[in-house]
C-alpha positions in Angstrom: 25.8 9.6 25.7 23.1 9.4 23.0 21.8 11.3 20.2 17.9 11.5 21.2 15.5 13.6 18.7 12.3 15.0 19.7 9.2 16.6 18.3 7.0 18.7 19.8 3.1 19.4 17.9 1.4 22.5 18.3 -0.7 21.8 20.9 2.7 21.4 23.0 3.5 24.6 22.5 0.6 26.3 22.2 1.4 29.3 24.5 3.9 30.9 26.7 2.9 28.3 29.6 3.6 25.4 27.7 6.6 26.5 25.3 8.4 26.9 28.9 6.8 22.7 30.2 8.4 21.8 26.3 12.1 23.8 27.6 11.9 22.0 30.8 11.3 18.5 29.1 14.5 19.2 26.7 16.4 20.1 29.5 15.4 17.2 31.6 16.7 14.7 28.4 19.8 17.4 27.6 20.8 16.6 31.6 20.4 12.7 31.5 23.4 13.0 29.2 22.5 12.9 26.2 22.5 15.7 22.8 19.4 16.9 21.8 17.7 18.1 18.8 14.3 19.0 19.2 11.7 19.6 16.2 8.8 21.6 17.0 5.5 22.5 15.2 3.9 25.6 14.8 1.5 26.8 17.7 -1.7 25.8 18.1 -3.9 26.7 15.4 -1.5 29.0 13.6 -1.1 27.4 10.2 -4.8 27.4 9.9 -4.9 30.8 11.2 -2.3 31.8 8.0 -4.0 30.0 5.5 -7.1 32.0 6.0 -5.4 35.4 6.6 -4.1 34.1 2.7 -7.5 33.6 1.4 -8.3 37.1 2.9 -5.9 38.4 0.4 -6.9 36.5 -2.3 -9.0 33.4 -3.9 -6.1 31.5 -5.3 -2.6 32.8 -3.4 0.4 31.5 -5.2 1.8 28.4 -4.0 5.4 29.8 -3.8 3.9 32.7 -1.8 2.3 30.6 0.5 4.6 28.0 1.4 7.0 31.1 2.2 3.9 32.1 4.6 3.1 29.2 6.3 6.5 27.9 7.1 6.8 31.1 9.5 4.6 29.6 11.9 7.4 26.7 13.1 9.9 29.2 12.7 8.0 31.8 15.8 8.3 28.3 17.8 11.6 27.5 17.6 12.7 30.6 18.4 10.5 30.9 21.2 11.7 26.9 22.5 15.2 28.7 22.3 14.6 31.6 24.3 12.7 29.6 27.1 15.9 27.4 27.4 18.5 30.5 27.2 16.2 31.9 30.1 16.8 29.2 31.8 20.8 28.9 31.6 20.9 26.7 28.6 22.8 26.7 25.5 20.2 26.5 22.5 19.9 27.9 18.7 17.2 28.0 16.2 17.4 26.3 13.0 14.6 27.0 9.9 14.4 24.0 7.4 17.0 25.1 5.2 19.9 25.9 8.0 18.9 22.4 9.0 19.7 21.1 5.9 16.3 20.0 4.9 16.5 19.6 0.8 13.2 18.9 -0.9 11.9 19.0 -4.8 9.7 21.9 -5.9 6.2 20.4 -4.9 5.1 23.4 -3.0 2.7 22.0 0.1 3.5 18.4 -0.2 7.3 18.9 -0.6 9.4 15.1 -0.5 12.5 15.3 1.2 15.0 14.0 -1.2 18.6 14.0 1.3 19.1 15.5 5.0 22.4 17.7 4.6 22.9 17.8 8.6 26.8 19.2 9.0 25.2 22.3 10.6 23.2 20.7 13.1 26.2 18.5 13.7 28.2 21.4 14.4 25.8 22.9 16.5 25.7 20.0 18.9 30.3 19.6 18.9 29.2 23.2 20.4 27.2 22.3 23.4 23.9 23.3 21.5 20.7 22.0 22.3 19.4 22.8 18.6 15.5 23.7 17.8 14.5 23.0 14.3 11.5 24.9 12.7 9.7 21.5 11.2 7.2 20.7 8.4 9.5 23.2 5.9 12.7 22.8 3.3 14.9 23.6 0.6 14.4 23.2 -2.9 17.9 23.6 -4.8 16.8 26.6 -6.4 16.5 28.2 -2.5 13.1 28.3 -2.4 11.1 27.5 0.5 9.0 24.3 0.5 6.3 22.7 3.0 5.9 19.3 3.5 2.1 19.1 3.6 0.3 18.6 7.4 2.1 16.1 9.5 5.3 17.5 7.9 6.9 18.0 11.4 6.7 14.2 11.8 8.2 13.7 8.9 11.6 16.1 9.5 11.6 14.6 12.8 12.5 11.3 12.2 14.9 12.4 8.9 16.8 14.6 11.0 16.6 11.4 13.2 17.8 9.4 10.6 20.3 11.4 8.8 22.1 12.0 12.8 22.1 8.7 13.5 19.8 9.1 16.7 19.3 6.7 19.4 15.8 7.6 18.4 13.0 9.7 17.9 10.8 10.8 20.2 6.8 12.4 19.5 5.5 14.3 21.6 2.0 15.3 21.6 -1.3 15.4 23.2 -1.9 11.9 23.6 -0.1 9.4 25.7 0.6 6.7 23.1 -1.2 4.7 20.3 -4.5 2.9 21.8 -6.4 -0.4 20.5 -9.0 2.2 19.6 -9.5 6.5 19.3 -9.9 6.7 23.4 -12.8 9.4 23.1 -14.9 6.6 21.0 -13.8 3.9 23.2 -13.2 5.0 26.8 -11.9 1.5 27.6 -9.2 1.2 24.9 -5.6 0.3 26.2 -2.5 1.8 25.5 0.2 -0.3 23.9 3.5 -0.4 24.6 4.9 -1.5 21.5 4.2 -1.6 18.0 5.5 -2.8 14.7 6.2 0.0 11.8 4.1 -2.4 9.6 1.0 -1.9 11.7 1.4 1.6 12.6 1.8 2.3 8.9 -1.7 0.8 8.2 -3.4 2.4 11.0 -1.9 5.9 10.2 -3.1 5.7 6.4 -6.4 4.4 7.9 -7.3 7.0 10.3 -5.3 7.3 13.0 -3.6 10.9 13.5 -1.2 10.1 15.9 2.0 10.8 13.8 2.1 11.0 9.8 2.1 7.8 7.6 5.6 9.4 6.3 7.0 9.8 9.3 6.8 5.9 10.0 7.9 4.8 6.2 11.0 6.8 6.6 11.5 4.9 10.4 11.4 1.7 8.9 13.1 2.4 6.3 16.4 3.4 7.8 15.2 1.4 11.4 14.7 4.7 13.6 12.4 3.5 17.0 9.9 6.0 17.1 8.1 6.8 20.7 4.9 8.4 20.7 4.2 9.6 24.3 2.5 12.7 25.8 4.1 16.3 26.7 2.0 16.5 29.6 3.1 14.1 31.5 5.4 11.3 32.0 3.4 8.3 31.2 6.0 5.6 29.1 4.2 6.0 25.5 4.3 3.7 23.0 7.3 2.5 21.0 7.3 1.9 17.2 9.8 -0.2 15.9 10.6 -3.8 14.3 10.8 -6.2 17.0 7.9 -6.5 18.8 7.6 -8.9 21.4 6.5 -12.6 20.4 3.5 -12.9 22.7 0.3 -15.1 22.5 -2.3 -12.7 22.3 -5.1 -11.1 20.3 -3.4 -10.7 16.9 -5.8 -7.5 16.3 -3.8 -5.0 17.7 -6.3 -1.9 17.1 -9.3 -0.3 15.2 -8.5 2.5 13.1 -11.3 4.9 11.3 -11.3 7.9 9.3 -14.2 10.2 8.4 -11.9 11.7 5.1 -13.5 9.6 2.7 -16.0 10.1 -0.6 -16.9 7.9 -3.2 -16.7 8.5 -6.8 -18.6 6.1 -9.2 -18.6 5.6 -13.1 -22.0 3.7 -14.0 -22.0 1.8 -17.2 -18.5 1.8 -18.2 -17.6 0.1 -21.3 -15.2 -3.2 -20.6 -12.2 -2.6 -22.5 -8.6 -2.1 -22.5 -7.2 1.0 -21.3 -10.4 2.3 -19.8 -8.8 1.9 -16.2 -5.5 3.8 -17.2 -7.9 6.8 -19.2 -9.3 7.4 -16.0 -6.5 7.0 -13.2 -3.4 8.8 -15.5 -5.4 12.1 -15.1 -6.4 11.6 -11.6 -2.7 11.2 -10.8 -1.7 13.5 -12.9 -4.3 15.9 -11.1 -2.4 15.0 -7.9 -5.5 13.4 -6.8 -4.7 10.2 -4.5 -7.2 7.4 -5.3 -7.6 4.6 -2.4 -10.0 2.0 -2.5 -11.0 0.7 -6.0 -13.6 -1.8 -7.2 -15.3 -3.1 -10.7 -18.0 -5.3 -10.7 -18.1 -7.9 -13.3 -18.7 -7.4 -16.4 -22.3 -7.9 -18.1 -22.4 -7.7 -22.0 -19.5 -6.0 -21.6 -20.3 -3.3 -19.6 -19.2 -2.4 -15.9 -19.5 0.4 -13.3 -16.7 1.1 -11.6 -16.1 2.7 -7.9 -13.1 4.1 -6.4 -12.6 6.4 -2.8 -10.8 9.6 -2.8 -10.3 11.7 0.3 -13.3 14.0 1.0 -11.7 17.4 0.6 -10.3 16.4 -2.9 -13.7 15.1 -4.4 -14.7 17.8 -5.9 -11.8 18.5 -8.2 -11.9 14.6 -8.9 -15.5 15.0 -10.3 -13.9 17.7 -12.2 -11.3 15.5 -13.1 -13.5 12.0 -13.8 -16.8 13.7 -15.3 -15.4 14.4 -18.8 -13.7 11.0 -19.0 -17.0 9.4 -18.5 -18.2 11.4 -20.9 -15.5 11.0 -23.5 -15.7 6.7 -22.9 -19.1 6.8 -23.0 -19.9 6.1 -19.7 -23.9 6.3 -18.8 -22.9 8.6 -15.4 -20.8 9.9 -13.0 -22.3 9.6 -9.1 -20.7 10.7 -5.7 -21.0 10.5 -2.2 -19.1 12.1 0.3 -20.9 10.5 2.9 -19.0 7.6 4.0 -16.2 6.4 6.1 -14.0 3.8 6.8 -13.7 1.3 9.8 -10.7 -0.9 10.1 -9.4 -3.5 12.1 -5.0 -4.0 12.0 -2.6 -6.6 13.2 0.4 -8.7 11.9 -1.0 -11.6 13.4 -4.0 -11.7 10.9 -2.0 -12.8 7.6 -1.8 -16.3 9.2 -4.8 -17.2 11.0 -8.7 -17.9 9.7 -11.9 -16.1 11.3 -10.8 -12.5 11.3 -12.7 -11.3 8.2 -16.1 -13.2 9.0 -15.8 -11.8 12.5 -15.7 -8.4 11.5 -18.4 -8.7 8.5 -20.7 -10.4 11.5 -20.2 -8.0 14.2 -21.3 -5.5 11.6 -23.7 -7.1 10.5 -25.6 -7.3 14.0 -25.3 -3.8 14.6 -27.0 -3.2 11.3 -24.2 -1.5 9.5 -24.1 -2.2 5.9 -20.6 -2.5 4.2 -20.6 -0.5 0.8 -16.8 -1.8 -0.1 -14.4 -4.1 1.3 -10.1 -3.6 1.1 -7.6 -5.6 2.8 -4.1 -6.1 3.0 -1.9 -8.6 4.6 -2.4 -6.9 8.7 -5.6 -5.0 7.5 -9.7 -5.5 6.8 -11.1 -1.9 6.2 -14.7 -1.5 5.6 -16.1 1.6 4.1 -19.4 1.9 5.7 -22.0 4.9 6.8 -20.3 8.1 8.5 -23.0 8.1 11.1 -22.7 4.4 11.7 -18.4 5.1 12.8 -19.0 5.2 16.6 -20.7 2.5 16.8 -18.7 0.4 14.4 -15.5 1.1 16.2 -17.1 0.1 19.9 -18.6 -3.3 18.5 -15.4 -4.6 16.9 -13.3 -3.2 19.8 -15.5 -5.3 22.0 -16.3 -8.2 19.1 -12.0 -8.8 19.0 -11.7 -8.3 23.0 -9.0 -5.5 22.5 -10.6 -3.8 26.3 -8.9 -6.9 27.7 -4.7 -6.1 28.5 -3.0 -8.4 26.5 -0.9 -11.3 28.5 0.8 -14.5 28.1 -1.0 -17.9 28.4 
């Protein structure tokens, strides 16, 4: 008998209708034999929904005050999980983040979880317990309640996973796996059946929503195989974890994009040490995550210098950036939120020639200029155009043959 975690999003259990399809799902697993925890999300639109009833109240709510708020929303869904399995003659409890164990520090709305204290839940299951864990929410050791910021639910799905020692962890959502592309860009983009943490990783801090970049960290990390597979249906999913299969095939293994992206520039900056750290300390400091960043060479000792933030935190890093430039004696401060990124992701890459030029080319005959290039070992991103995405993502789709089912030669 094994351990089996799974996670449930909102639009899983979205209403009455589909809270009961989630029950019968657990059941199914809880019958094969095996224990079950289960980590569900908040319904539908419902943290959305409480953040603006918060805003209704007041301009600036209290972080404290709203964490407490928002965290209410997975706790209506597991108790409504656990009544559609009592109703149908199972054993199930409700567990918020704290009775799960769930310890966090004090960042309110991007909470980290700092240990999984899981002797409850363990208890729970010794009892015969299906157990239903209100995600995205924790403890800080002072008792207060945290949240861990959107995806969170990912995220205390595969600790829980990892702290139990689980088989695995299973995602349920409303897609049926990760595809060489976003299917509703690409129509003809294939699901894969496996895939390394490494490459998920990329293409979850690149764009892909699919499960958090968190959630896949802490899987590799501490080696938990993660399944993303749809709640409305059976189809197999895909499965994230560290051996992939050694195949011969296209070593792109899928396009990632993201519309979240602005770009902050410093014109003129003077060349000099310490102007770097002046400016990123206070971003960081500000909480602001910085992603891409470029400085052109220096002429007479002067540079500009460009970095990308995401779009909804631009304006507070103007806030943040426009008085340093000022203070250094930089000529001006320029945005634009405007852009995007495009970005092609596979282990194979690393070894093997061709991959940047055919990326650069293939944009190139579409007529999509590149305003800045960032690569890693398994990933070329492009920030380009917003408008240009959807036809960015179909050329290179196309351009590295990814419509084509991968298969042994």
């Amino acid at each position: 008998m094994a351990l089996i975690v799974q996670k449930y999003g909102g639009t899983s259990v979205a209403d009455a209708e589909k809270i009961k399809n989630v029950a019968r799902r657990i059941i199914q697993t809880k019958e094969a034999g095996h224990q079950v925890v289960v980590v569900v999300s908040a319904m539908g639109d419902t943290t959305d929904d409480l953040i603006k009833l918060a805003q209704n109240i007041t301009d600036k709510p209290a972080q404290r005050e709203l964490d407490v708020l928002i965290s209410t929303g997975e706790v209506v869904s597991s108790a409504l999980v656990v009544m559609a399995l009592q109703g149908m003659g199972h054993q199930a409890i409700s567990l918020n983040g704290a009775q799960a164990g769930i310890q966090t520090d004090s960042a309110y709305s991007r909470a980290r979880i700092l240990r999984v204290e899981s002797r409850r839940v363990v208890k729970e299951l010794e009892s015969g317990n299906i157990v239903i864990v209100a995600g995205f929410q924790g403890i800080t050791k002072d008792m207060d309640i945290t949240t861990l910021g959107r995806g969170g639910s990912d995220t205390t799905a595969v600790a829980l996973a990892a702290s139990l020692g689980a088989a695995r962890c299973e995602r349920y959502t409303d897609t049926e796996g990760i595809f060489t592309a976003d299917p509703r860009i690409v129509p003809e983009a294939q699901r894969l059946d496996e895939i390394s943490y490494d490459e998920m990783l990329e293409l979850a801090t690149y764009g892909s929503k699919v499960i958090h970049p968190r959630a896949v960290e802490i899987g590799e990390l501490y080696s938990v195989p993660i399944l993303v597979a749809s709640s409305f249906n059976h189809k197999p999913g895909t499965l994230i974890h560290r051996e992939v299969s050694m195949e011969i095939r296209n070593k792109v293994r899928s396009i990632a994009h993201d519309l979240d992206v602005a770009k902050i520039t410093i014109v003129g900056v003077p060349d000099r040490p310490g102007i770097a750290a002046s400016i990123f300390v206070p971003l960081a400091e500000a909480g602001i995550s910085v992603d891409t960043i470029v400085q052109n060479a220096s002429l007479e000792n002067i540079t500009d210098l460009t970095f990308t933030v995401a779009r909804s935190q631009l304006q507070k890093a103007m806030a943040v950036t426009e008085p340093i430039a000022k203070k250094i004696g930089a000529r001006e401060c320029v945005s634009d939120a405007k852009l995007a990124k495009v970005s092609v992701v596979g282990t194979g890459m690393q070894n093997a020639p061709g991959y940047a030029s055919t990326m650069f080319k293939t944009l190139s005959d579409k007529g999509i200029n590149i305003e800045l290039i960032t690569t890693s070992e398994i990933r070329i991103t492009c920030i380009i155009d917003e408008t240009k995405v959807k036809d960015a993502v179909r050329a290179l789709h196309h351009a590295f043959e990814l419509d084509k089912k991968p298969s042994l030669k």
